[in-house]
N, CA, C and O of each residue as an XYZ file, in Angstrom:
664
protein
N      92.933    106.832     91.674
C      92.455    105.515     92.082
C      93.079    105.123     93.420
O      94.303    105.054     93.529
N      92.424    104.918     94.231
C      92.779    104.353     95.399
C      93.323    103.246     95.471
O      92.844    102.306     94.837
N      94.557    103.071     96.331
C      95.869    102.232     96.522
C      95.511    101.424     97.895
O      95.831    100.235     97.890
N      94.955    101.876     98.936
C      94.599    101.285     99.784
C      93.531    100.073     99.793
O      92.353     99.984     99.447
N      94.303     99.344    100.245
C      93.227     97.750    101.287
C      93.024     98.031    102.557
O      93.767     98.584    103.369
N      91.767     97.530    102.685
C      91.403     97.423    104.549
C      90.694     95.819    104.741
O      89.618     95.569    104.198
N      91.249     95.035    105.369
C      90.108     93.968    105.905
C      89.425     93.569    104.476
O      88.219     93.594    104.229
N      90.678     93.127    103.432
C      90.769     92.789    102.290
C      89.419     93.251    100.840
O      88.913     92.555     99.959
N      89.247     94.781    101.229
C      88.378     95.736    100.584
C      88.995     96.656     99.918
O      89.653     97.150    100.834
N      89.280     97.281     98.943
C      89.743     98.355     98.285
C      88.977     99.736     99.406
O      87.784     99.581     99.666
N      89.566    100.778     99.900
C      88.726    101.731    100.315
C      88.927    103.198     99.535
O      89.996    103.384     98.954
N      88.290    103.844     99.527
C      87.861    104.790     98.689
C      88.417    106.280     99.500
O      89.136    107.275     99.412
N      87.496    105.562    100.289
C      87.613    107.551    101.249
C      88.584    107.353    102.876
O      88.145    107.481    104.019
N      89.986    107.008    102.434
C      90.875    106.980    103.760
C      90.452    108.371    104.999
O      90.217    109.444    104.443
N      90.393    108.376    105.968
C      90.107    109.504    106.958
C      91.298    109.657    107.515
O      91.447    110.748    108.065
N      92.643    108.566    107.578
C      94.112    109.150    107.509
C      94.827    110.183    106.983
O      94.805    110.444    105.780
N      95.367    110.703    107.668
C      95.963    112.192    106.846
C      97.357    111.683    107.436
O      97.363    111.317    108.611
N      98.565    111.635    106.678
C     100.032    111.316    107.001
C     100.679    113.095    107.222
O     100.449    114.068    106.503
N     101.389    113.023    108.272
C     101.839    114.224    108.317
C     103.543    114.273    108.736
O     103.794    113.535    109.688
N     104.768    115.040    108.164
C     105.790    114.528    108.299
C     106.069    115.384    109.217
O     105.119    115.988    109.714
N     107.585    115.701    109.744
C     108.155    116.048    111.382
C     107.430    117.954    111.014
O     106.847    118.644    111.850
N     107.663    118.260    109.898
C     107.651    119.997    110.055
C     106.243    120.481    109.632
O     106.061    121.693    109.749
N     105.107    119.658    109.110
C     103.595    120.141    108.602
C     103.124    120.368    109.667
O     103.632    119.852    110.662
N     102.421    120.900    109.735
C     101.297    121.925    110.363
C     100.084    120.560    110.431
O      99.640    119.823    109.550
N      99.807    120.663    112.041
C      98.578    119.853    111.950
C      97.321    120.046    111.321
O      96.837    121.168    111.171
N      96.786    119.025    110.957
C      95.607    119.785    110.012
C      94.408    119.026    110.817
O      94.864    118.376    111.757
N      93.115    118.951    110.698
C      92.072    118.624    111.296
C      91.758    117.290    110.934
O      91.822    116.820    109.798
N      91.421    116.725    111.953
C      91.148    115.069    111.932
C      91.769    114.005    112.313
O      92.547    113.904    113.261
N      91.364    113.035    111.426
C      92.735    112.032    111.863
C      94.243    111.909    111.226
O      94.476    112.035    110.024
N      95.083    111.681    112.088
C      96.571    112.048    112.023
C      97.556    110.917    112.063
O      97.350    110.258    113.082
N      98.944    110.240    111.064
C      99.467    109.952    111.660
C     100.841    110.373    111.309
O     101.399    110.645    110.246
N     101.248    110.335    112.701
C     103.016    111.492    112.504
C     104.123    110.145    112.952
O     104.006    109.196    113.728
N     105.004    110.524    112.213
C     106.456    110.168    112.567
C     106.470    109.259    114.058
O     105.328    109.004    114.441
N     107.007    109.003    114.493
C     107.125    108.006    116.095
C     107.797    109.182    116.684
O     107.296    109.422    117.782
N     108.201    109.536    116.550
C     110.042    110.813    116.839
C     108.790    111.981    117.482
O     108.595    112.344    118.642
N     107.935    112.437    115.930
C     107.171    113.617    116.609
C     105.897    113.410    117.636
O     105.550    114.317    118.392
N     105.141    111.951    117.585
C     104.439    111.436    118.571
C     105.330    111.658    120.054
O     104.690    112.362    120.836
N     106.265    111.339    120.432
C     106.824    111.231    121.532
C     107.374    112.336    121.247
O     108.488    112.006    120.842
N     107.309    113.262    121.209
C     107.592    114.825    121.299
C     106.012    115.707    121.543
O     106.063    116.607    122.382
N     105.041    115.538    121.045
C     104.306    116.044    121.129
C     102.641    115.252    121.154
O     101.685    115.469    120.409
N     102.777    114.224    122.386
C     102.001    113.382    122.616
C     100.803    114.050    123.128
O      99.753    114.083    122.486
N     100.967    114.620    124.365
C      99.768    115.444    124.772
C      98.986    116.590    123.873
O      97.802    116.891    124.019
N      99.926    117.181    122.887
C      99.342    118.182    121.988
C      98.450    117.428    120.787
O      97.459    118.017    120.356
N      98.844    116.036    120.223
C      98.233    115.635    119.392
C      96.562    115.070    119.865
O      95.475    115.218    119.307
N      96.959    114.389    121.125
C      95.498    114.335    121.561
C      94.588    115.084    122.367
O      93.446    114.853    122.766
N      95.437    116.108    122.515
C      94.261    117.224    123.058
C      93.574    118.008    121.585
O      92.542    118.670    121.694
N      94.145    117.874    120.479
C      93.214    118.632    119.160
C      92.079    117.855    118.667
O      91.467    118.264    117.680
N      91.835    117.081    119.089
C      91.000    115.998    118.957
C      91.060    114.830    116.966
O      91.551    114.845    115.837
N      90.551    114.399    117.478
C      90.825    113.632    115.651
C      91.409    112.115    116.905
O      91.493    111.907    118.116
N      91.687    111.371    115.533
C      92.222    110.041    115.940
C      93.932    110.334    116.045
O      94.353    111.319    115.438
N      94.797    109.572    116.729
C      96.237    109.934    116.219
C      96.709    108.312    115.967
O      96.269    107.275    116.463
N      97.986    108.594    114.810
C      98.736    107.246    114.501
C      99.946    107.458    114.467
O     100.301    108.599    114.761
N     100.912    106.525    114.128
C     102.198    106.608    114.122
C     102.899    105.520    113.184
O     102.810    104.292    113.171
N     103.877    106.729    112.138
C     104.123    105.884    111.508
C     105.779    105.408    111.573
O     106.631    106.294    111.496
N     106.163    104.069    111.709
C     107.343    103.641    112.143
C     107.947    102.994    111.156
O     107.267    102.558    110.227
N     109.661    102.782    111.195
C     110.010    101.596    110.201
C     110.394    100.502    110.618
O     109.497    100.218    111.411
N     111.198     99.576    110.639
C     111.577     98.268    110.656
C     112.742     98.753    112.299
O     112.732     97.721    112.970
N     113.227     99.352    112.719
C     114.067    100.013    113.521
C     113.995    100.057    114.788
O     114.820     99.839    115.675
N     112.325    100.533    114.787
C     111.522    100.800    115.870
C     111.424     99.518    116.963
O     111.268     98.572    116.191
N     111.427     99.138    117.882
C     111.273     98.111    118.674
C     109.898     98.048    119.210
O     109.384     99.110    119.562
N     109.015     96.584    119.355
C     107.678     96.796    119.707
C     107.390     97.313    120.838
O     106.459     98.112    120.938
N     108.444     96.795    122.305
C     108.530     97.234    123.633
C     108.803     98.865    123.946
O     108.779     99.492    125.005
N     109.116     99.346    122.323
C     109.391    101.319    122.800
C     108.098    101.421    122.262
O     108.106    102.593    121.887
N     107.134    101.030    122.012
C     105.430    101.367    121.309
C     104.824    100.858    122.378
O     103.721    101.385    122.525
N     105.143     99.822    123.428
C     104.167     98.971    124.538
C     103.454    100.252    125.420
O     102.266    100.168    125.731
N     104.204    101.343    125.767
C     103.409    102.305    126.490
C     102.566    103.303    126.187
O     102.030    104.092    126.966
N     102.432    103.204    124.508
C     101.515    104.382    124.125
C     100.595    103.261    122.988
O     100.074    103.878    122.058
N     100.363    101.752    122.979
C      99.464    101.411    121.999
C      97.803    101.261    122.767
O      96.960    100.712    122.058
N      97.462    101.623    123.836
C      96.495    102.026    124.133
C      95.693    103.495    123.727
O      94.531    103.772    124.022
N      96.590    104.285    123.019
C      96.673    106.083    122.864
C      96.779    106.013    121.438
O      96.631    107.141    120.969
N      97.004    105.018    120.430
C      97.397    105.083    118.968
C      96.292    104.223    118.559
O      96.417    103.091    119.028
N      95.429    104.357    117.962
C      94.111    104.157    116.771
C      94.958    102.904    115.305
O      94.484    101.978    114.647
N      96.480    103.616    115.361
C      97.124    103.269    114.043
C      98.321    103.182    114.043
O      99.015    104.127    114.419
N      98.856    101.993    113.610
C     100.192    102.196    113.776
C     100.723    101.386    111.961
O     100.585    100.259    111.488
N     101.390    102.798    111.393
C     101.389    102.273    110.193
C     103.328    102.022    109.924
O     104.176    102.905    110.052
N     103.561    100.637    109.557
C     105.072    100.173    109.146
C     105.269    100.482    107.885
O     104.505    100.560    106.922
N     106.424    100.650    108.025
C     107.268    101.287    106.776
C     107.893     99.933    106.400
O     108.347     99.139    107.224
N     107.863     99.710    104.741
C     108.935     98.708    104.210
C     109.359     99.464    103.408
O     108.494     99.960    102.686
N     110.510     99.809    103.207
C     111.891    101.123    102.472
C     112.056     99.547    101.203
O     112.365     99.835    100.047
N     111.915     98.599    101.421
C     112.291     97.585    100.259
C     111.244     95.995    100.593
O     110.679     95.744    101.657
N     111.242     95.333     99.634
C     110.698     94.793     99.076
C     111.064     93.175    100.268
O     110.339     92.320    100.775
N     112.780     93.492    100.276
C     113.551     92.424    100.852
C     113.711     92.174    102.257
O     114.082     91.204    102.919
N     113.219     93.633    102.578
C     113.115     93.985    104.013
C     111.721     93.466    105.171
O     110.558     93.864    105.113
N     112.198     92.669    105.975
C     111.262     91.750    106.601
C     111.083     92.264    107.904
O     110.372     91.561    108.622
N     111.568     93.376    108.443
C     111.324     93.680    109.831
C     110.059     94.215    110.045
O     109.566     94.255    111.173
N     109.635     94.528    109.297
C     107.936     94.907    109.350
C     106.867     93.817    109.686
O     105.696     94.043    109.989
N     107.355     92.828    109.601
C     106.627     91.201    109.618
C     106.917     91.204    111.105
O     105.981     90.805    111.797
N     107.807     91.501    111.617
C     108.415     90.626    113.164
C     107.556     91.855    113.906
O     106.688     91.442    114.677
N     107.676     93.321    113.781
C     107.550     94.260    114.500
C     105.673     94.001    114.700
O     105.190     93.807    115.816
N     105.075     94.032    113.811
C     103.313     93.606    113.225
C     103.111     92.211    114.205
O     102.364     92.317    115.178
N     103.587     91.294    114.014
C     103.722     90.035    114.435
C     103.918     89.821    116.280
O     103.404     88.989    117.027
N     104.946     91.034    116.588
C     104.925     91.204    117.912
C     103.741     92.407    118.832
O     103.242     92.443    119.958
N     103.703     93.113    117.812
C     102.407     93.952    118.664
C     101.028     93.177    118.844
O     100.229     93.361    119.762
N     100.877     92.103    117.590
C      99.473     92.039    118.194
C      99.131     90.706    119.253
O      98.142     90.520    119.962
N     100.629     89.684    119.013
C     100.527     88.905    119.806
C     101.472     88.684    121.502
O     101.488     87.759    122.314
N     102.042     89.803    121.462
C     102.886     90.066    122.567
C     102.278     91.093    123.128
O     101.942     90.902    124.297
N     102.024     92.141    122.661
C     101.464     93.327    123.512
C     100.264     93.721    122.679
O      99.999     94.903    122.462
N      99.368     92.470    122.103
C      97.866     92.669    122.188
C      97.280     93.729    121.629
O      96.161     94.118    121.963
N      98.178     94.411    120.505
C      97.595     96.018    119.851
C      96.216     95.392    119.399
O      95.964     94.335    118.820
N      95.487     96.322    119.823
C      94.040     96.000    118.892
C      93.430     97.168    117.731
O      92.349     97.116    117.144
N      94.526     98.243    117.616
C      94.009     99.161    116.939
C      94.608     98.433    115.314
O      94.903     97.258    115.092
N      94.633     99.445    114.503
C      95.294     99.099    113.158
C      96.507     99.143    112.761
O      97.355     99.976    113.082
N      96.639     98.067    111.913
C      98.113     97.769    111.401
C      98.638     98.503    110.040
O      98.579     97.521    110.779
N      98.857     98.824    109.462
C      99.016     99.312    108.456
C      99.966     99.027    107.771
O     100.916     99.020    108.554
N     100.559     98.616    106.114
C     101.802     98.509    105.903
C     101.461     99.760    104.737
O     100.486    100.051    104.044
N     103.349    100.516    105.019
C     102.975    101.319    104.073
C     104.538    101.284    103.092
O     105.430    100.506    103.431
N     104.648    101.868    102.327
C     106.278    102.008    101.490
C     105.792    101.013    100.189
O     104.745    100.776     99.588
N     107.174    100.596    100.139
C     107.294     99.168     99.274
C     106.495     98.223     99.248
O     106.968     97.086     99.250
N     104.992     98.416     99.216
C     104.108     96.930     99.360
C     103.645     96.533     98.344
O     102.715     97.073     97.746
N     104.285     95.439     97.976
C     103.884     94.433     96.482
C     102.660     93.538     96.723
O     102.265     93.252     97.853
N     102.048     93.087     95.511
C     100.867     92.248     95.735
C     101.888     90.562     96.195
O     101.417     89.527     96.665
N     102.551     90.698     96.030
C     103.355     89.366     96.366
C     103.109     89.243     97.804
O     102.706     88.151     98.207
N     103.345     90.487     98.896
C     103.326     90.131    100.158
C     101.663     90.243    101.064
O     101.449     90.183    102.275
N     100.931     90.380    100.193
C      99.437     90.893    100.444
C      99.374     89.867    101.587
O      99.402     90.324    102.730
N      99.280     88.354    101.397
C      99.069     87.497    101.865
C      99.678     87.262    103.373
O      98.951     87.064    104.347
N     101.037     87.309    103.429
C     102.092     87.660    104.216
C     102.008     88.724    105.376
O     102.387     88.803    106.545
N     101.306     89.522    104.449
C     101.053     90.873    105.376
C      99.817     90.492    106.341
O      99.708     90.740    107.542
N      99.138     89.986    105.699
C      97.665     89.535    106.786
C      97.723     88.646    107.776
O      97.045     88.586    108.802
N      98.813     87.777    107.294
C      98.718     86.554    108.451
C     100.019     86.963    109.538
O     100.572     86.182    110.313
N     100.210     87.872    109.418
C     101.045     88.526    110.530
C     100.568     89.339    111.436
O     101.018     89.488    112.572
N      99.131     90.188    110.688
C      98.596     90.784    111.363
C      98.120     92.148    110.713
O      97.557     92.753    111.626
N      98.092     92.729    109.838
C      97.860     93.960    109.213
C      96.730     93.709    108.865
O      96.254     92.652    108.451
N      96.055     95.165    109.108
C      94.845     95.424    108.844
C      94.337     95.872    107.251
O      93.326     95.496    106.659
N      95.324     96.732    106.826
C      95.713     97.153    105.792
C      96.928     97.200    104.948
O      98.033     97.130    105.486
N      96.829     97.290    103.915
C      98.183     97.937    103.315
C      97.910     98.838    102.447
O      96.875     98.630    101.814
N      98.646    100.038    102.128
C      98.886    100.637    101.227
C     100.106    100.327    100.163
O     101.291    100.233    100.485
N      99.472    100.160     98.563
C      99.796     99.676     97.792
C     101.203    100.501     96.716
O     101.034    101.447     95.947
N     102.262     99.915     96.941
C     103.471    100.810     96.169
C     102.408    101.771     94.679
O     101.297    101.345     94.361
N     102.898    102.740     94.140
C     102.646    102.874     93.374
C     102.287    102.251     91.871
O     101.239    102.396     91.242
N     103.664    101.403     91.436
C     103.538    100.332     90.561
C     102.026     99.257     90.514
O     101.626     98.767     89.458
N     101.365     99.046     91.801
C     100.884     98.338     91.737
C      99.038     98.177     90.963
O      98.345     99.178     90.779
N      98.700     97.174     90.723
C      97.190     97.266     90.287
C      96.727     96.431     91.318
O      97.048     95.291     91.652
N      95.471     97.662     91.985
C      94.670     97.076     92.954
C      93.790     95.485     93.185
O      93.722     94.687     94.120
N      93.169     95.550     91.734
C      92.655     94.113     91.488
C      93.193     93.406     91.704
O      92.925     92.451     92.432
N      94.478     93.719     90.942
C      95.435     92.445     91.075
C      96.363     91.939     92.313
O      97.008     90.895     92.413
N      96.225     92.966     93.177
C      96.740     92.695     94.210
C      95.935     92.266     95.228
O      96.377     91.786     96.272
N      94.581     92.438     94.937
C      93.076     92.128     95.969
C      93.558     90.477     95.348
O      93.738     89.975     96.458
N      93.804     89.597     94.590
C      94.074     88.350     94.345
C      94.566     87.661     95.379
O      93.950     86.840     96.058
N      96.301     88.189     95.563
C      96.437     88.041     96.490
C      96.680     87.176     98.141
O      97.548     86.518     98.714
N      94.887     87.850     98.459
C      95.025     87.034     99.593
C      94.255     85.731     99.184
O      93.856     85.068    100.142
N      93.920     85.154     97.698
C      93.240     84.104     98.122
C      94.239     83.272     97.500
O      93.752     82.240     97.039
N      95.385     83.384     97.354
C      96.193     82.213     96.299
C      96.412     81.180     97.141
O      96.323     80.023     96.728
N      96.673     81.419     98.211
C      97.307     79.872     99.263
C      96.081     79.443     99.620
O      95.229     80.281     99.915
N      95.782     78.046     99.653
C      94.606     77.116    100.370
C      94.801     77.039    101.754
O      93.920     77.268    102.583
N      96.204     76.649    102.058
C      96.425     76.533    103.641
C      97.542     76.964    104.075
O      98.205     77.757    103.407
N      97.936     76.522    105.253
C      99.304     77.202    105.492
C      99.624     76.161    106.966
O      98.832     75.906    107.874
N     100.959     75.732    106.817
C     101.215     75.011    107.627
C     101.647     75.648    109.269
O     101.395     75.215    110.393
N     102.323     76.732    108.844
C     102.623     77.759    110.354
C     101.265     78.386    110.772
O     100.366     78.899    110.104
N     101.499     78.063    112.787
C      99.945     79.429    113.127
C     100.911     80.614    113.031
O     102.113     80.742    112.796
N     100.001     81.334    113.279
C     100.330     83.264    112.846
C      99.256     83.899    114.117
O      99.048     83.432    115.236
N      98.687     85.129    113.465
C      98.474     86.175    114.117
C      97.391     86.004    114.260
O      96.865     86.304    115.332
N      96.372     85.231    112.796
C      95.071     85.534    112.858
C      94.798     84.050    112.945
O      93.573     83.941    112.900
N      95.398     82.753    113.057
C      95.285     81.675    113.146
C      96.238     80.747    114.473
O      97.453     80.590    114.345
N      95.742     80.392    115.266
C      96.665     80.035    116.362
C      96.716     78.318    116.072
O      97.030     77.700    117.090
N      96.577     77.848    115.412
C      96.383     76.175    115.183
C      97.166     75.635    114.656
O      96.457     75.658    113.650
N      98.421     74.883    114.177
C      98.844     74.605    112.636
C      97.585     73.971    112.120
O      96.522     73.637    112.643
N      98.182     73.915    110.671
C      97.370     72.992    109.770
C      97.286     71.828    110.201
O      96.066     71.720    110.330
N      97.759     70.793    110.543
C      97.484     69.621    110.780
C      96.840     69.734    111.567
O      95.980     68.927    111.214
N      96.582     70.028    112.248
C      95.294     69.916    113.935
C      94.110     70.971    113.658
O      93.178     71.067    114.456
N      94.179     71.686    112.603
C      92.915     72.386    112.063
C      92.243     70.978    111.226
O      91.142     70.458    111.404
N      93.063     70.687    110.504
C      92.490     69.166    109.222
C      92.076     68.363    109.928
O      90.937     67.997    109.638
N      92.840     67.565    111.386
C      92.204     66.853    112.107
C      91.195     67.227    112.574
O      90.246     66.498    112.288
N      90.903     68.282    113.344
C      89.888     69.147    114.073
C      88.745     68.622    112.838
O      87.924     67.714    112.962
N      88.978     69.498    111.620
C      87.566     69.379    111.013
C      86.938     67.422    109.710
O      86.003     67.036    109.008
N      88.257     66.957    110.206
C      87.374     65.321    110.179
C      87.043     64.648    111.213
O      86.816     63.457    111.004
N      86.936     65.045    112.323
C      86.486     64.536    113.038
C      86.318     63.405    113.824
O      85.441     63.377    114.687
């Protein structure tokens, strides 16, 4: 059963293939380590396929600013549950350096942060094992509003509420 969300859809048939520092490239779309991207940048996109990169909380957005024109995907690692640097790193690519490709969260992702994860900016998440998809497709509709703007909302709430009485 498929673990993955996209653009708050369960998807079926991922075309991502994760590949770690020592596998053998395989055909299609790819995403490797950050370490082996910047080791072998020109080789990944001369085999053709899409390429991604997958990073953890560590990574700084300004060491990704020169290759997110060249990355399709950039998928974050949460190693824990408690761990929030995946929010700031997501949060700064798409509104500081404008990533327009995909976000991805991958590791530790609970249906608790489904919500969290979107309004920061992720396109997707991939779902911890533990988790049930349904129940985590919930989710994104539990909050009515939200008083902070974010990634996909630039307004607060109060001046959206005013805005729409008019």
């Amino acid at each position: 059963m498929t673990r993955l969300i996209k653009r708050r859809e369960p998807v079926r048939d991922d075309p991502w293939q994760l590949v770690d520092e020592e596998q053998t490239l395989p055909q299609g779309d790819v995403v490797v380590p950050v370490a082996r991207y910047l080791e072998e940048r020109d080789a990944l996109h001369a085999r053709g396929g899409r390429v991604g990169v997958r990073v953890d909380g560590t990574v700084l957005a300004e060491d990704l600013a020169d290759h997110l024109d060249d990355l399709a995907l950039i998928a974050i690692e949460f190693p824990a549950f408690t761990d929030g640097r995946g929010y700031s790193l997501a949060r700064q690519l798409r509104l500081r350096y404008a990533y327009s490709g995909e976000l991805r969260a991958v590791g530790n992702v609970l249906r608790d942060q489904i919500s969290y994860l979107e309004r920061v900016g992720f396109d997707s998440m991939l779902l911890d094992e533990q988790s049930d998809l349904e129940d985590a497709l919930k989710g994104f509709t539990e909050f009515s509003g939200y008083y902070q703007n974010v990634a996909l909302e630039h307004s607060p709430l109060h001046l959206r509420r005013r805005t729409a009485a008019g």
